[in-house]
RODO-2510 file (C-alpha; in nm, 4 decimals, decimal comma):
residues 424
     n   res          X          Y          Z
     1     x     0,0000     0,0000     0,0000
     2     x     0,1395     0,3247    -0,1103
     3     x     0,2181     0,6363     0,1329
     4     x    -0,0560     0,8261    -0,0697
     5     x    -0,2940     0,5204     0,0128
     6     x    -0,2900     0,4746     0,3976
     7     x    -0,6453     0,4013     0,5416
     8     x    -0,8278     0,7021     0,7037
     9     x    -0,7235     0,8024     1,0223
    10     x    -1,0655     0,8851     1,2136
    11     x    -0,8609     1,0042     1,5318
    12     x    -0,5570     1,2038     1,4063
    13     x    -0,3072     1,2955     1,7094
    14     x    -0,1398     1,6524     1,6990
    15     x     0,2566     1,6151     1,7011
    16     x     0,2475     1,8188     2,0190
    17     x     0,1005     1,5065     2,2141
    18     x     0,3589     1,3120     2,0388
    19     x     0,6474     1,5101     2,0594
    20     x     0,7355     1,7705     2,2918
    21     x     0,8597     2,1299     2,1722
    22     x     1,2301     2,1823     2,3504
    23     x     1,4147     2,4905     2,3677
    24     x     1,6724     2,4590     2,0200
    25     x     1,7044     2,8311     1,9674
    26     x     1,8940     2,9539     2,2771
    27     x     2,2771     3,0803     2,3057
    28     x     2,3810     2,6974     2,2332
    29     x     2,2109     2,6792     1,8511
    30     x     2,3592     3,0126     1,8190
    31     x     2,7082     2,9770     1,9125
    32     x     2,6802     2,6326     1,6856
    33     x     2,5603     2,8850     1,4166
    34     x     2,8022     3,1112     1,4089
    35     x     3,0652     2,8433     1,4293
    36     x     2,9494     2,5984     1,1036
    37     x     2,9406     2,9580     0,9031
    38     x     3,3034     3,0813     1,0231
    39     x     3,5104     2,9425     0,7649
    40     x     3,2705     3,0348     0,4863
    41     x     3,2665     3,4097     0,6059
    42     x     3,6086     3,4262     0,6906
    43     x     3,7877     3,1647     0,3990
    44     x     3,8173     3,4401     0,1443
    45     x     3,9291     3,7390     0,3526
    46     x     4,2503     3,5628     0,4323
    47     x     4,2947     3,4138     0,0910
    48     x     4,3151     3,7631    -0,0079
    49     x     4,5933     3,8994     0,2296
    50     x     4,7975     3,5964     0,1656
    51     x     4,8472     3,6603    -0,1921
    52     x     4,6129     3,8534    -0,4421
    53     x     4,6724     3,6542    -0,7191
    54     x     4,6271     3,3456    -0,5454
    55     x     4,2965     3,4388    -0,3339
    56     x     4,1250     3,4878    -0,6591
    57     x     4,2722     3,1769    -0,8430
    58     x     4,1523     2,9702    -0,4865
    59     x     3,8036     3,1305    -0,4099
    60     x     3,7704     3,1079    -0,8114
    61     x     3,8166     2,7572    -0,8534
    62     x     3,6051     2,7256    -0,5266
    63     x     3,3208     2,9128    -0,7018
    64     x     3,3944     2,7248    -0,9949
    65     x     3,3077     2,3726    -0,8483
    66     x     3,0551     2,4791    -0,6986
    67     x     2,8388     2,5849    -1,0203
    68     x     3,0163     2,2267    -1,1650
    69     x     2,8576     2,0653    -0,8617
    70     x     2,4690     2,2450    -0,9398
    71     x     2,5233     2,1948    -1,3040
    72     x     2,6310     1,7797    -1,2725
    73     x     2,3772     1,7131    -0,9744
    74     x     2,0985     1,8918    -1,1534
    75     x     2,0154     1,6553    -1,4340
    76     x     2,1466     1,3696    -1,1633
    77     x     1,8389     1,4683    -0,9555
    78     x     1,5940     1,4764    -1,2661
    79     x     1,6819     1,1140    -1,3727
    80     x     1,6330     1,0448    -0,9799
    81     x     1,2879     1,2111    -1,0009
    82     x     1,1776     0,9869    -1,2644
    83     x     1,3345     0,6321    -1,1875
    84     x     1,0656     0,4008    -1,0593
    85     x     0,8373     0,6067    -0,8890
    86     x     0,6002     0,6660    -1,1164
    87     x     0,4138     0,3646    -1,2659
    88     x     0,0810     0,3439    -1,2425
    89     x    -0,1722     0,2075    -1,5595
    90     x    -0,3529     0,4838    -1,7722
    91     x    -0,6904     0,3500    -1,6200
    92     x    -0,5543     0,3375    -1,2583
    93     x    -0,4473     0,7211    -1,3116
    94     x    -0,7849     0,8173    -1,5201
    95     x    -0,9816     0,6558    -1,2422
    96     x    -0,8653     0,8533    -0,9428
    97     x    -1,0206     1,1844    -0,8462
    98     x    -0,7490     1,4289    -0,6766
    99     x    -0,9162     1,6823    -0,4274
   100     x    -0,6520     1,9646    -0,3251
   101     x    -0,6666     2,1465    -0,0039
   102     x    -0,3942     2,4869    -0,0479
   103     x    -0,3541     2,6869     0,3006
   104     x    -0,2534     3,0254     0,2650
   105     x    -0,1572     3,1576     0,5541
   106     x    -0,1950     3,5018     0,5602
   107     x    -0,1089     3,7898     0,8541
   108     x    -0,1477     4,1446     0,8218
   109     x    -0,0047     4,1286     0,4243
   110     x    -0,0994     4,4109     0,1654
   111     x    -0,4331     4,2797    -0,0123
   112     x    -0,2988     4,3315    -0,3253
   113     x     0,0034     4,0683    -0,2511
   114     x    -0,2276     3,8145    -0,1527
   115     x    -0,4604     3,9145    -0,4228
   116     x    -0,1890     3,7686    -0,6403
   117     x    -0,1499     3,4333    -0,4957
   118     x    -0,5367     3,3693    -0,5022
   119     x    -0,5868     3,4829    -0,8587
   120     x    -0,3276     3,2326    -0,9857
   121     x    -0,4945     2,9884    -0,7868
   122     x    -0,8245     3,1102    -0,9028
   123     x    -0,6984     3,0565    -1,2727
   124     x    -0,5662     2,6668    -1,2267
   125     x    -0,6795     2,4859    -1,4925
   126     x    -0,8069     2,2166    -1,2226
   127     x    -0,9460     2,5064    -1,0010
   128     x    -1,2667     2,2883    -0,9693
   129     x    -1,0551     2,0563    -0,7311
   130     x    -0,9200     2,3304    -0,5626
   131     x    -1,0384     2,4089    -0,1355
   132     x    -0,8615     2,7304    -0,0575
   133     x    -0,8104     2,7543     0,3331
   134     x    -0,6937     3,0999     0,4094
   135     x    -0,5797     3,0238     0,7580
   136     x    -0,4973     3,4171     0,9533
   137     x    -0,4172     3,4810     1,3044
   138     x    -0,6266     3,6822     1,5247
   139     x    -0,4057     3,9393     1,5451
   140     x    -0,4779     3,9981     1,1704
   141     x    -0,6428     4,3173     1,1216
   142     x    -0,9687     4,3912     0,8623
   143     x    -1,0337     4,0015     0,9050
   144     x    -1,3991     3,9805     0,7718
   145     x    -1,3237     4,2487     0,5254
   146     x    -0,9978     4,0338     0,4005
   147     x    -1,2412     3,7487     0,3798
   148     x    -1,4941     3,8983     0,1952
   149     x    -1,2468     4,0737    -0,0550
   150     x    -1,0576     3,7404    -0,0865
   151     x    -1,3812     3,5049    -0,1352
   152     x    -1,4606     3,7397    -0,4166
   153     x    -1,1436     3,6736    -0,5970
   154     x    -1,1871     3,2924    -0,6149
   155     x    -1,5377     3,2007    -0,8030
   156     x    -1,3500     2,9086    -0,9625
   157     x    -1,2538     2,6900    -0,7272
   158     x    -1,4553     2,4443    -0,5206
   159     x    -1,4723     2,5976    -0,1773
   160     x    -1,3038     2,8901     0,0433
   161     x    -1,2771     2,7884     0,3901
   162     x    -1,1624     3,0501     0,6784
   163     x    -0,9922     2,9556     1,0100
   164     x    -0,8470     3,2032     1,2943
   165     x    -0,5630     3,0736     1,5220
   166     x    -0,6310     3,2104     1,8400
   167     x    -0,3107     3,3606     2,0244
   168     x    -0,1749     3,2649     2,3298
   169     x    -0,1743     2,9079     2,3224
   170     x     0,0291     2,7540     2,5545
   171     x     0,3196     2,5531     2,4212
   172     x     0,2859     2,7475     2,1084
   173     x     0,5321     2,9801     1,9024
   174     x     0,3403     3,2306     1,6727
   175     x     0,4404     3,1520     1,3071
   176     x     0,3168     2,9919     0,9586
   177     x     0,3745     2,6739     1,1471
   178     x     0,1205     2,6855     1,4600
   179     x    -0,1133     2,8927     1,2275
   180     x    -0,1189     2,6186     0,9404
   181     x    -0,1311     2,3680     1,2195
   182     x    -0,4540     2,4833     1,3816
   183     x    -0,6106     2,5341     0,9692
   184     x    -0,5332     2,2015     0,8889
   185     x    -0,6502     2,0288     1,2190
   186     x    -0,9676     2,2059     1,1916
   187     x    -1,0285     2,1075     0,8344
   188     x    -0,9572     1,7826     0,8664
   189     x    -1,2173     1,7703     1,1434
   190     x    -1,5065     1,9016     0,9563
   191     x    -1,4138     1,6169     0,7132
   192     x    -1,4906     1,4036     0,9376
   193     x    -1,7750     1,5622     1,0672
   194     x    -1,9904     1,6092     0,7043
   195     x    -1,8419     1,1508     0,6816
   196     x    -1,5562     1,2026     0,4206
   197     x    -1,3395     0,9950     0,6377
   198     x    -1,1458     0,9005     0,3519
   199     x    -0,8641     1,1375     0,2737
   200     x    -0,6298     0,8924     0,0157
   201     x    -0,7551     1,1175    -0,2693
   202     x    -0,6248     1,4765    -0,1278
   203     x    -0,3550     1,6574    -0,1423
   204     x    -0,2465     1,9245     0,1208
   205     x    -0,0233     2,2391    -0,0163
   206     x     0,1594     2,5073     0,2346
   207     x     0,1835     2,8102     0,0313
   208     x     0,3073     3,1473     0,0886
   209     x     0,1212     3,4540     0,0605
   210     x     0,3129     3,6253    -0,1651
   211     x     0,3599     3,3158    -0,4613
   212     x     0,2471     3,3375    -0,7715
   213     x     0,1118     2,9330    -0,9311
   214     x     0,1558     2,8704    -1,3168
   215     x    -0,1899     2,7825    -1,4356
   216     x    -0,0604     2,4444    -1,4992
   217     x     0,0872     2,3406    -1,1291
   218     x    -0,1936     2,1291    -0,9347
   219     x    -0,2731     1,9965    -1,2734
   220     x     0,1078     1,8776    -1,2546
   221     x     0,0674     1,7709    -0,9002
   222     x    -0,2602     1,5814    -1,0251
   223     x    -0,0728     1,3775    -1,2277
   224     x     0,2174     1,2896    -1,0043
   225     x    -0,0339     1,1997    -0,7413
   226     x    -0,2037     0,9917    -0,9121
   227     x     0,0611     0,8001    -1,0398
   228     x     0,2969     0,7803    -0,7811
   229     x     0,3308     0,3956    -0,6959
   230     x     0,6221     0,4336    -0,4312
   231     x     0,5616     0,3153    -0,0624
   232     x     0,7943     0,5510     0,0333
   233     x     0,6118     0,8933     0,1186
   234     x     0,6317     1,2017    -0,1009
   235     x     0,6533     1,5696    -0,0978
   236     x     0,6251     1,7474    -0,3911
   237     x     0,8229     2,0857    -0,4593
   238     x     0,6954     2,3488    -0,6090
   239     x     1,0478     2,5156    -0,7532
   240     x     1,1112     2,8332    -0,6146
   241     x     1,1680     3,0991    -0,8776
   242     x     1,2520     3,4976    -0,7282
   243     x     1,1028     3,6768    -1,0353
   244     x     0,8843     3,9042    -0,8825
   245     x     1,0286     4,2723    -0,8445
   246     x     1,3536     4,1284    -0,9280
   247     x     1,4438     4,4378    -1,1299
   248     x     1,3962     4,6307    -0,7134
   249     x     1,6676     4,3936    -0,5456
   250     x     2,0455     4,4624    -0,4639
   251     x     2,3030     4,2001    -0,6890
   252     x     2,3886     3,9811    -0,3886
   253     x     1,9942     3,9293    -0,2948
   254     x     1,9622     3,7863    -0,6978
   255     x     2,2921     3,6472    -0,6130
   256     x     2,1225     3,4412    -0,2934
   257     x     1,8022     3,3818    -0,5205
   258     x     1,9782     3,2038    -0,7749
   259     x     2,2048     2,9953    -0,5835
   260     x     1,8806     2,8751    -0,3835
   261     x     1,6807     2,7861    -0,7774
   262     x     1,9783     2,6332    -0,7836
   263     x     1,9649     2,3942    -0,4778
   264     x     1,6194     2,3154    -0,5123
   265     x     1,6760     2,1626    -0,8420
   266     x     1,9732     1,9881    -0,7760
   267     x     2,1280     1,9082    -0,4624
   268     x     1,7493     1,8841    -0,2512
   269     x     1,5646     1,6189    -0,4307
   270     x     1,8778     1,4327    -0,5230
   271     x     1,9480     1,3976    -0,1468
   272     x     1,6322     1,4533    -0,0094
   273     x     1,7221     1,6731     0,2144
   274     x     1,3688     1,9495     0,2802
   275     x     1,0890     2,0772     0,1110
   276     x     1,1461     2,4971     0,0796
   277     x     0,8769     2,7527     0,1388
   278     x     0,6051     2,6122    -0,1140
   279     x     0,5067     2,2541    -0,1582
   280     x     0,2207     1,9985    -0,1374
   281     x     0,2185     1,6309     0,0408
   282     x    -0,0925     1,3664     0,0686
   283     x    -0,3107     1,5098     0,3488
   284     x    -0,2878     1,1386     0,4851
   285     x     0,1065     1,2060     0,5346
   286     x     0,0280     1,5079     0,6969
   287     x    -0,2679     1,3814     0,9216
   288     x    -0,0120     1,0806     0,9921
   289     x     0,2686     1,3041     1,0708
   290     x     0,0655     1,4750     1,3147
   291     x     0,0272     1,7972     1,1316
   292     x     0,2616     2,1055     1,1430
   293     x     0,4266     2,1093     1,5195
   294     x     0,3359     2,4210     1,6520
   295     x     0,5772     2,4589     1,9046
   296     x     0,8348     2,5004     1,6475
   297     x     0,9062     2,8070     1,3738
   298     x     1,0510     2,6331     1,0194
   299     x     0,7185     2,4697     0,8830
   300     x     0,9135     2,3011     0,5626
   301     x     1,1781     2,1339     0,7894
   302     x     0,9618     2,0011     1,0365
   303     x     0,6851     1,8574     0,8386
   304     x     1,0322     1,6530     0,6573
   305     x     1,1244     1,5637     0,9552
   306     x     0,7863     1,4217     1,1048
   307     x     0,7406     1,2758     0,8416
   308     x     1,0808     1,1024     0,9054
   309     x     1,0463     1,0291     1,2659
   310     x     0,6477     0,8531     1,1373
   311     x     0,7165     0,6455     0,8620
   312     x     1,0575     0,5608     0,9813
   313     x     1,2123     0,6556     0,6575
   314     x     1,2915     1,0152     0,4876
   315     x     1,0529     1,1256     0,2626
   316     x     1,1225     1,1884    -0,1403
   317     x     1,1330     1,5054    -0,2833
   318     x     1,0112     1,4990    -0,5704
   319     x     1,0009     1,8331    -0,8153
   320     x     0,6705     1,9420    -0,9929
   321     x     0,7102     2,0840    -1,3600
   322     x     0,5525     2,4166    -1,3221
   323     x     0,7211     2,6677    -1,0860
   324     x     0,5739     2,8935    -0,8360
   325     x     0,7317     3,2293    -0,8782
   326     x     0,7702     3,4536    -0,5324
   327     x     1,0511     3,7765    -0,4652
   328     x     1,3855     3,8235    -0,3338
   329     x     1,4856     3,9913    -0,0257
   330     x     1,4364     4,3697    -0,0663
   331     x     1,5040     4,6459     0,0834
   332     x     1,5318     5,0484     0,0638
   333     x     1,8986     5,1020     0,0415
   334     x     2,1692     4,8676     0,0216
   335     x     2,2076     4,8116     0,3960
   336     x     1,8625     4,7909     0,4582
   337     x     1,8129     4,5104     0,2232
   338     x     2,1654     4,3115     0,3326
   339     x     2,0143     4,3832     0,6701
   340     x     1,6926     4,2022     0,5629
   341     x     1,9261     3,9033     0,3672
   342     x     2,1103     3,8148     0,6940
   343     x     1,8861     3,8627     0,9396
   344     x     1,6598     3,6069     0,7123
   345     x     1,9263     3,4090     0,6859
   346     x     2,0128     3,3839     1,0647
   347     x     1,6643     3,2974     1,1032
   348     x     1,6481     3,0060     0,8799
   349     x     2,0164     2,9010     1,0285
   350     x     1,8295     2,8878     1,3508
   351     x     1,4935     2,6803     1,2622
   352     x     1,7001     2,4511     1,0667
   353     x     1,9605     2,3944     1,4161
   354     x     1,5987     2,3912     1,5815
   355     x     1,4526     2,1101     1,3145
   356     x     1,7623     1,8605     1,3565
   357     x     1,7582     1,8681     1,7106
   358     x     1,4018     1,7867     1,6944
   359     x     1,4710     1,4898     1,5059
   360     x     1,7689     1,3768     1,6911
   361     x     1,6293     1,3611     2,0168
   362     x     1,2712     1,2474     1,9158
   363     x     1,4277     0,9112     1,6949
   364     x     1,3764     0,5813     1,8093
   365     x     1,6622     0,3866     1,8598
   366     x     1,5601     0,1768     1,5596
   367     x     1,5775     0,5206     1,3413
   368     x     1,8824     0,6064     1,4662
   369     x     2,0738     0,4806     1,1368
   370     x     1,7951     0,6346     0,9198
   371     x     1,8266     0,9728     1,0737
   372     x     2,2455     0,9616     1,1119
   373     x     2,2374     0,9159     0,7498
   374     x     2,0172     1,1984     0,6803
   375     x     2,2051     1,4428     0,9052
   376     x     2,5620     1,3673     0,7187
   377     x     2,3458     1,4409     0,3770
   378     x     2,2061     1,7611     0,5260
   379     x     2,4923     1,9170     0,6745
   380     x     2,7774     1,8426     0,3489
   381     x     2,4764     1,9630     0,1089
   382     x     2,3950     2,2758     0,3299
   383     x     2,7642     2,3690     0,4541
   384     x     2,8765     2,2960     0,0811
   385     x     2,6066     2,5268    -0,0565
   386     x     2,4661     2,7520     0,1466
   387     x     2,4045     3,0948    -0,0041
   388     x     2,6186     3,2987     0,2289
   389     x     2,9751     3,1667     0,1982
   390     x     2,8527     3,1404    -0,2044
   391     x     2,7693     3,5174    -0,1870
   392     x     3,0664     3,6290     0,0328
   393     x     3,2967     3,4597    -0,2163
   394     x     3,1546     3,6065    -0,5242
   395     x     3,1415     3,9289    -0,3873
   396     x     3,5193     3,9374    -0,2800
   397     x     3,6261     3,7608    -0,6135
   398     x     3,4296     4,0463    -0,7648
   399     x     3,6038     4,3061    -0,5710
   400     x     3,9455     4,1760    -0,6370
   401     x     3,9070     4,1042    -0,9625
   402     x     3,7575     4,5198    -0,9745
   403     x     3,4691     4,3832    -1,1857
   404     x     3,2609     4,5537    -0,9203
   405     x     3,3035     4,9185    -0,7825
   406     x     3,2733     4,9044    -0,4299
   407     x     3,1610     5,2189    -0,3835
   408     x     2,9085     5,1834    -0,6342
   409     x     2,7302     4,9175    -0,4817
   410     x     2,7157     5,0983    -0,1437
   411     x     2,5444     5,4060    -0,2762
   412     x     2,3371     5,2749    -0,6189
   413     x     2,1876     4,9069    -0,7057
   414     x     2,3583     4,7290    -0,9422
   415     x     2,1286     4,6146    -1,1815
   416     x     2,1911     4,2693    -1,3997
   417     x     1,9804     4,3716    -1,6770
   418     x     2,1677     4,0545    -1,8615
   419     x     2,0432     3,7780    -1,5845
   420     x     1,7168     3,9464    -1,5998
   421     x     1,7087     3,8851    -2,0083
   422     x     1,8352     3,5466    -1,9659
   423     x     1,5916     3,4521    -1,6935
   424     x     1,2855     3,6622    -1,9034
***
């Protein structure tokens, strides 16, 4: 019996009455923080002082494996995507009916932003299958006027559900994560309630508010869903693409963007190491995961790592065809906007530190070689790639090498009309 295929679970348990939220994010996590990042913050300043000419001929050929490394795991990870997963019959396929349930969690965002995500959900061409849950806290101001201006914009799809997370919960840290939790939990319960015990046939999506769905991307995930014929559960990726007000962001934040397209295509599902931002699951892997802890921060890492720590094996990440397009870090000035990039950077450091000591201490002793084996993919594909060593060493190579006035990008934004063309 497939992961997709589990039998209905009447009586789903929260992960908080399976697994206890502990304190990951104090000094500790920090320090450990700080200390993984050192040599990729610090490795090209003293290449530099030792010798010019050899600092750039190091942190080049550095740079230069790395794009190697994207560019020979990337169609590595598309052959992986594709190698016995997917091999269901025509009528098997033809005969299932896929039901998708897409939680947008929303807070106190601009209408017009999340006016955006719901019109390119509105315009699927499988919109008919489509629940919207808009899940907002109850700190979130105008609610019945967001509801009523955001029901309006979505005539197409099957049904617009509303939930508010109330504040204050004990046990729980304020975030996408506790507010999707308390969405889903109370979805799944008026399932229940109206007898549609059976939840095999739907899918569950986290999205953003701010992303933008080709018109094409639940029909995608309709397709994959219905043939996927692994018993080994699945998340699906919707690939990140930062084209929105790309032409507004500072080099290194298109820098950071790309490098993370990047990773998502290559290194993640080849290794299977998280689901990022947007992405979509069987609702029975989330119901049997215990839905989103909410004692916890990094939604996308946790629900990977329940997952793990429930089925006893890592989930497969598996990448849809159609993107979903969102926006780099901005900012006013320059050092508002590298402000923004490493303080959001920090932050994911931090719920990632949080998710892995999570699933450490929470593995059975039976799962100990499952999750050992994950952590040694995580940490080589993270330490190897992670955006901020990538962007300090391009930007010192660039400075070296004087193919970028320093002054310049201090006072004005450097704009990369040519990536813009090449990504257009």
């Amino acid at each position: 019996m497939s992961a997709s295929q589990l039998s209905p679970l009447v009586d789903p348990i929260p992960s908080a009455a399976k697994w206890k939220a502990k304190n990951w994010t104090g000094w500790p996590a920090q320090a450990a923080l700080v200390g993984s990042l050192g040599f990729g913050l610090t490795c090209p300043l003293w290449l530099g002082k030792v010798n010019n000419t050899a600092g750039q001929v190091v942190v080049g050929g550095i740079s230069a494996l790395s794009i190697l490394m994207f560019l020979g795991a990337a169609p590595v990870a598309m052959a992986h995507q594709t190698r016995k997963l997917y091999k269901k019959s025509d009528e098997e396929i033809a005969g299932r009916d896929v039901k998708h349930a897409v939680c947008v969690t929303l807070y106190r965002e601009p209408d017009d932003v999340v006016l955006n995500t719901l019109t390119s959900l509105n315009n699927q061409s499988v919109a008919g299958n489509i629940t919207v849950l808009l899940a907002m806290e109850e700190a979130t101001d105008r609610i019945q006027q967001r509801l009523e201006t955001y029901k309006a914009a979505l005539p197409n799809v099957s049904s617009v559900r509303h939930y508010v997370h109330p504040k204050g919960i004990a046990g729980e840290v304020p975030g996408k994560c506790s507010n999707e939790a308390w969405a889903a939990r109370e979805f799944v319960q008026e399932l229940q309630e109206v007898g549609d015990d059976d939840l095999s046939d739907w899918t569950f999506t986290s999205s953003d508010s701010d992303t933008i769905f080709h018109n094409e991307s639940f029909a995608d995930l309709e397709r994959k869903f219905r043939s996927w014929s692994s018993d080994r559960p699945a998340i699906w990726q919707h690939l990140p693409v930062y084209f929105i007000k790309r032409n507004e962001s500072f080099w290194f934040s298109l820098g950071a963007s790309m490098v993370r397209i990047a990773w998502c295509a290559s290194l993640n599902p080849l290794f299977n190491i998280q689901p990022v931002s947007v992405y979509s699951l069987s609702l029975n892997s989330l119901v049997t995961a215990g839905f989103h802890h909410p004692g916890y921060i990094g939604e996308d890492f946790m629900i990977f790592a329940q997952m793990t720590l429930a089925y006893g094996v890592t989930p497969s990440i598996q990448i849809l065809d159609q993107p979903a397009v969102m926006g780099p870090t901005l900012g006013e000035s320059s050092l508002a906007a590298a402000h923004e990039f490493f303080a959001q950077a920090f932050r994911w450091g931090a719920q990632i530190l949080e998710g892995c000591g999570f699933l450490w201490s929470n593995a059975t002793w039976r799962q100990v070689p499952v999750v050992l084996h994950y952590l040694t993919c995580f940490w080589w594909a993270r330490l190897w790639s992670s955006s901020i060593p990538v962007f300090v060493i391009s930007a010192v190579t660039a400075l070296q090498t004087g193919l970028v006035d320093g002054g310049e990008i201090l006072s004005t934004k450097v704009k990369l009309e040519w990536l813009g063309d090449i990504l257009a």
